[in-house]
Backbone bond lengths (Angstrom), bond angles and torsions (degrees), N, CA, C in turn:
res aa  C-N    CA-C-N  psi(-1)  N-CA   C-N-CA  omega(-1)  CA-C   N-CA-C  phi
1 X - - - 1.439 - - 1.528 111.62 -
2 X 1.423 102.87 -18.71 1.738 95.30 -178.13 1.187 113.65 -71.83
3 X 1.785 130.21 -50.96 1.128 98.00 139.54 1.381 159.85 44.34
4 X 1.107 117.20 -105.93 1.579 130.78 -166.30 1.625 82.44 -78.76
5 X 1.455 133.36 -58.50 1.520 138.31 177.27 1.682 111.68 -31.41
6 X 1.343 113.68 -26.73 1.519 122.42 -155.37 1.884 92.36 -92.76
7 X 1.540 93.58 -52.07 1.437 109.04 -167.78 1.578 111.59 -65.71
8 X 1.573 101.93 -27.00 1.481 95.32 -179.30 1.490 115.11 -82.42
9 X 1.325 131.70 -14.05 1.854 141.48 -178.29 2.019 96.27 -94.93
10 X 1.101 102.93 -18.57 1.552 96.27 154.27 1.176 122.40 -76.51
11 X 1.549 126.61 -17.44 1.163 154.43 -161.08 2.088 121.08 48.96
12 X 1.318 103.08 26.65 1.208 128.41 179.37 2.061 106.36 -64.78
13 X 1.343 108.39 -26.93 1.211 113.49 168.13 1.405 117.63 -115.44
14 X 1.418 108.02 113.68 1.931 95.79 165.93 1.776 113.16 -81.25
15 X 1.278 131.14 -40.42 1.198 135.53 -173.24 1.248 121.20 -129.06
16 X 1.075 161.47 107.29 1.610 157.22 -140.46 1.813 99.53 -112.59
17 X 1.301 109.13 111.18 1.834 95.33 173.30 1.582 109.52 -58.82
18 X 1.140 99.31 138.96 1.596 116.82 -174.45 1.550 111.07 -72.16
19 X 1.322 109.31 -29.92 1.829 103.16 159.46 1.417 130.66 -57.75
20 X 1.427 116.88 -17.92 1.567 121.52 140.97 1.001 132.75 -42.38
21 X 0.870 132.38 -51.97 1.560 144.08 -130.60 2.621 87.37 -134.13
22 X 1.123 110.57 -17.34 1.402 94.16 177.85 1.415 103.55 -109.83
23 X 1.422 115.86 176.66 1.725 108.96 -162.57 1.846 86.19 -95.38
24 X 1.179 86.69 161.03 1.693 95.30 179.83 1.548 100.21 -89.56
25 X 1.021 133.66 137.52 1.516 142.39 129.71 1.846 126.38 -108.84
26 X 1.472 72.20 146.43 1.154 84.44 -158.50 1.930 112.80 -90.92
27 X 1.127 109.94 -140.26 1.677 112.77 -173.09 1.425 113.84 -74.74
28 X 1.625 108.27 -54.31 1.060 145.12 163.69 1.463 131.55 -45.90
29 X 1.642 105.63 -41.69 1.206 114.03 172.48 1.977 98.72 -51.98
30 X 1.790 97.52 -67.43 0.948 109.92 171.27 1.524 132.62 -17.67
31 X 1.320 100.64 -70.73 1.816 92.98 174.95 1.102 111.93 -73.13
32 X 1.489 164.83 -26.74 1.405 140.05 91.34 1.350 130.91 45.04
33 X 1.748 108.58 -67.45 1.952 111.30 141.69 0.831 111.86 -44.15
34 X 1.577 130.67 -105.79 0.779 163.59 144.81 1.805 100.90 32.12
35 X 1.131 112.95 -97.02 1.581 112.71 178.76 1.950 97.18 -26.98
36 X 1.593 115.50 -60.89 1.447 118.43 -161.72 1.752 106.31 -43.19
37 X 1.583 101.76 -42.50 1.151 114.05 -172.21 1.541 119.84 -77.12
38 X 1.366 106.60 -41.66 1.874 94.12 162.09 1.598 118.72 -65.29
39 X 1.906 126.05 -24.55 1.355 116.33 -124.40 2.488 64.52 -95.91
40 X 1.390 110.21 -64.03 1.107 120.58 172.61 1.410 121.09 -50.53
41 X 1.625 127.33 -4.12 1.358 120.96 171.53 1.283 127.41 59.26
42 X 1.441 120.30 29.51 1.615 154.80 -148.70 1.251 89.55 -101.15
43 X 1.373 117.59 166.43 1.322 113.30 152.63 1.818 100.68 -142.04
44 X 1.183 117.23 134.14 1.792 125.64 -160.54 1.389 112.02 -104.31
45 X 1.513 128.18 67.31 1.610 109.87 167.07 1.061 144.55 -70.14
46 X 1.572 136.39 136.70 1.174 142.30 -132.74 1.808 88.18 -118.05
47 X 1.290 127.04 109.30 1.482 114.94 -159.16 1.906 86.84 -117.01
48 X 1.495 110.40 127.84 1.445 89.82 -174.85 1.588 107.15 -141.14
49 X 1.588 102.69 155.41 1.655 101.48 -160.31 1.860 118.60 -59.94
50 X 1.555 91.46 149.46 1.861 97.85 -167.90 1.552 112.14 11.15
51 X 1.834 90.16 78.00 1.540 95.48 169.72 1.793 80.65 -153.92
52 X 1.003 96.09 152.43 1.608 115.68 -171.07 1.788 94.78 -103.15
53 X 0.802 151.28 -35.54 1.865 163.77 165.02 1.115 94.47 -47.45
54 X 1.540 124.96 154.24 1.422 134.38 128.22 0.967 114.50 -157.27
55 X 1.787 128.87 149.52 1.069 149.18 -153.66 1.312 110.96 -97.22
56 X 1.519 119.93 131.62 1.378 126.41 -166.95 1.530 126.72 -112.60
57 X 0.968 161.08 96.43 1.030 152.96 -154.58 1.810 112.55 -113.79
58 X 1.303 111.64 120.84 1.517 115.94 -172.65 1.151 93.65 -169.53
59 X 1.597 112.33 -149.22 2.099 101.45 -161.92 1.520 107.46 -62.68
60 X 1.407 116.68 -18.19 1.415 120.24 162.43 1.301 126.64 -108.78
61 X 1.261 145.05 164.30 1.518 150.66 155.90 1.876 92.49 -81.45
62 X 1.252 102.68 118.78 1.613 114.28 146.74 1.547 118.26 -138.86
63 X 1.674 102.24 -156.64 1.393 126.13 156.81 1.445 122.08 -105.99
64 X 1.160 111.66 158.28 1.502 136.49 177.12 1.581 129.91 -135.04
65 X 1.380 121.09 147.65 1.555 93.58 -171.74 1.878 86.65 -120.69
66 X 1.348 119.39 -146.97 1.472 104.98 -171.89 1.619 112.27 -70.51
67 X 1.287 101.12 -50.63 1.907 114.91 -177.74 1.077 98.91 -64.29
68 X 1.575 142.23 16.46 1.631 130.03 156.22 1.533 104.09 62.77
69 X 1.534 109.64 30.40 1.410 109.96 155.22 1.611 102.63 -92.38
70 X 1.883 107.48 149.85 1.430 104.06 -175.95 2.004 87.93 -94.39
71 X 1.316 77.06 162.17 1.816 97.67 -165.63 2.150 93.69 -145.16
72 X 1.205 110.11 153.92 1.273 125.25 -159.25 1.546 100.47 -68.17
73 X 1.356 108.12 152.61 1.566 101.25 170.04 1.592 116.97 -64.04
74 X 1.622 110.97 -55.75 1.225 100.05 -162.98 0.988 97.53 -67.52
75 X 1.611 156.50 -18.98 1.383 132.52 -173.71 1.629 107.85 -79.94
76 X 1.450 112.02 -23.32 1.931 101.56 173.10 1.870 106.58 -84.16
77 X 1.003 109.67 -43.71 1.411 116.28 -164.04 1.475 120.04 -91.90
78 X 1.157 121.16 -54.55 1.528 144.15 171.93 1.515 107.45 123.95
79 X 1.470 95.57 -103.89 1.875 98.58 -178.69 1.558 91.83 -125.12
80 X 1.136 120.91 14.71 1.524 121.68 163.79 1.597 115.76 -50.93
81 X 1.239 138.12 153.18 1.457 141.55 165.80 1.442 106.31 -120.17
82 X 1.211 113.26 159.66 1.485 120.02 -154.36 1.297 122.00 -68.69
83 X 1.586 102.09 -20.55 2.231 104.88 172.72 1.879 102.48 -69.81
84 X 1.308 112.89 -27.84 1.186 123.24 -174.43 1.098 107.55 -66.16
85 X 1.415 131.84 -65.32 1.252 142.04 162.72 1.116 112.33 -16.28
86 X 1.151 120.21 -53.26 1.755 124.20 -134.10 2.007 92.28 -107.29
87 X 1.668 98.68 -19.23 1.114 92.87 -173.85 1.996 100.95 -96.19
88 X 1.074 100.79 -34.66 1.591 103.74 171.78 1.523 133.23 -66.96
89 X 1.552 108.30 -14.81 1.712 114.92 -174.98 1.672 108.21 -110.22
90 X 1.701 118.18 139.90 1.057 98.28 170.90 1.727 105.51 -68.50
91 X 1.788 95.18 162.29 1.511 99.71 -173.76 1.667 100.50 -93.34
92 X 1.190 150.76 123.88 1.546 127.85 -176.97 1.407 110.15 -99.33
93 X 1.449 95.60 -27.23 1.868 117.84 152.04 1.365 133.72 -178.88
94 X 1.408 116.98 174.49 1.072 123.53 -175.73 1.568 119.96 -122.58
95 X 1.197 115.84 142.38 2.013 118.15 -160.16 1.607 107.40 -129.17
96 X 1.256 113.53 72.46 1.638 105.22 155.10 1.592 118.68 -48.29
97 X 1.483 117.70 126.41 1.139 126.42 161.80 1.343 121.73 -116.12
98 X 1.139 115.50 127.04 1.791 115.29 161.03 1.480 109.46 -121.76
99 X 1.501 101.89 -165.31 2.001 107.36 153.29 1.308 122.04 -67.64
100 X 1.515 138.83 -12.40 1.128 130.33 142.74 1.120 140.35 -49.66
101 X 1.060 111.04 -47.14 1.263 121.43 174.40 1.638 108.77 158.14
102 X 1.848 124.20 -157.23 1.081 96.74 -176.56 1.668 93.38 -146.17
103 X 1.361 119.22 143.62 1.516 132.56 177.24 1.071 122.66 -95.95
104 X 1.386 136.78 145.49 1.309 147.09 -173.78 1.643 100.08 -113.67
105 X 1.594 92.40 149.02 1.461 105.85 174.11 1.533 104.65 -154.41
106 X 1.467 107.55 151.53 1.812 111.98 -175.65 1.114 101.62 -73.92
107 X 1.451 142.18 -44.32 1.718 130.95 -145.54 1.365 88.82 -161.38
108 X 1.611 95.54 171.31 2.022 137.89 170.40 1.719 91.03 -59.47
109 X 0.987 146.14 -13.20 1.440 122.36 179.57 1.199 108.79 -113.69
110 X 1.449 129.09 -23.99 1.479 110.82 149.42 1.337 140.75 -67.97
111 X 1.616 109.05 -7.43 1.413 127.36 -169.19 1.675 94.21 -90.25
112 X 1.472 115.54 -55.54 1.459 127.55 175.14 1.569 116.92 -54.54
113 X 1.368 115.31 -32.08 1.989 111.34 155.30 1.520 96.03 -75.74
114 X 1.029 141.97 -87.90 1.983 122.46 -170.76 1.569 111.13 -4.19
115 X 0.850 93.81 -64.78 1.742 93.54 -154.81 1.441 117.19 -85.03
116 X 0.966 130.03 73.73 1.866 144.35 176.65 1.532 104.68 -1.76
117 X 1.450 121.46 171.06 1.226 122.60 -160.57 1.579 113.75 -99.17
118 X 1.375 105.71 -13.48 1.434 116.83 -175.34 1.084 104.98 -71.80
119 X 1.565 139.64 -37.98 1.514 122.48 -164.82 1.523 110.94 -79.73
């Protein structure tokens, strides 16, 4: 990462795509959530920078807009699918919810230590 830091005060970069710089997941990772999130009854929001959408994960994968009304995919996402998503938006955070209550986390690699390897 230092790097890209070096290249940008050279001013050799104006904007860096953010799929660089975030971890890739893949399909798999995905259903991986997904299973965690139906098997634990969780529900996983995907909260992502200056974007009014976010991606929900519970007995289904959808969308969400801020008031946690669900709203259509193609009108939040386009023809994107959800590894895409997750790999194309910055994440600014992420919100496990249950009946306990609900936890915050910054990124896909703290969410990917949570959830054990079996699901």
């Amino acid at each position: 990462m230092a790097y890209i830091s070096f290249f940008n005060k050279l001013g050799l970069f104006t904007s860096i795509p953010y799929f660089l710089l975030n971890i890739m997941i893949t399909g798999k990772d995905l259903e991986r959530i997904h299973a965690y999130a139906v098997k634990e009854k969780k529900k996983i929001i995907f909260i992502f920078d200056r974007y009014k959408f976010r991606l929900v994960i519970n007995s289904f994968i959808h969308a969400e807009d801020e008031n946690e009304y669900i709203v259509q995919w193609r009108y939040a996402f386009g023809s994107m699918v959800p590894d895409q998503v997750l790999r194309g938006f910055k994440i600014k955070e992420i919100v496990i919810k249950d009946v306990k209550g609900e936890k915050r986390l910054k990124g896909l690699s703290d969410l990917l230590k949570i959830i054990p390897r079996f699901y």
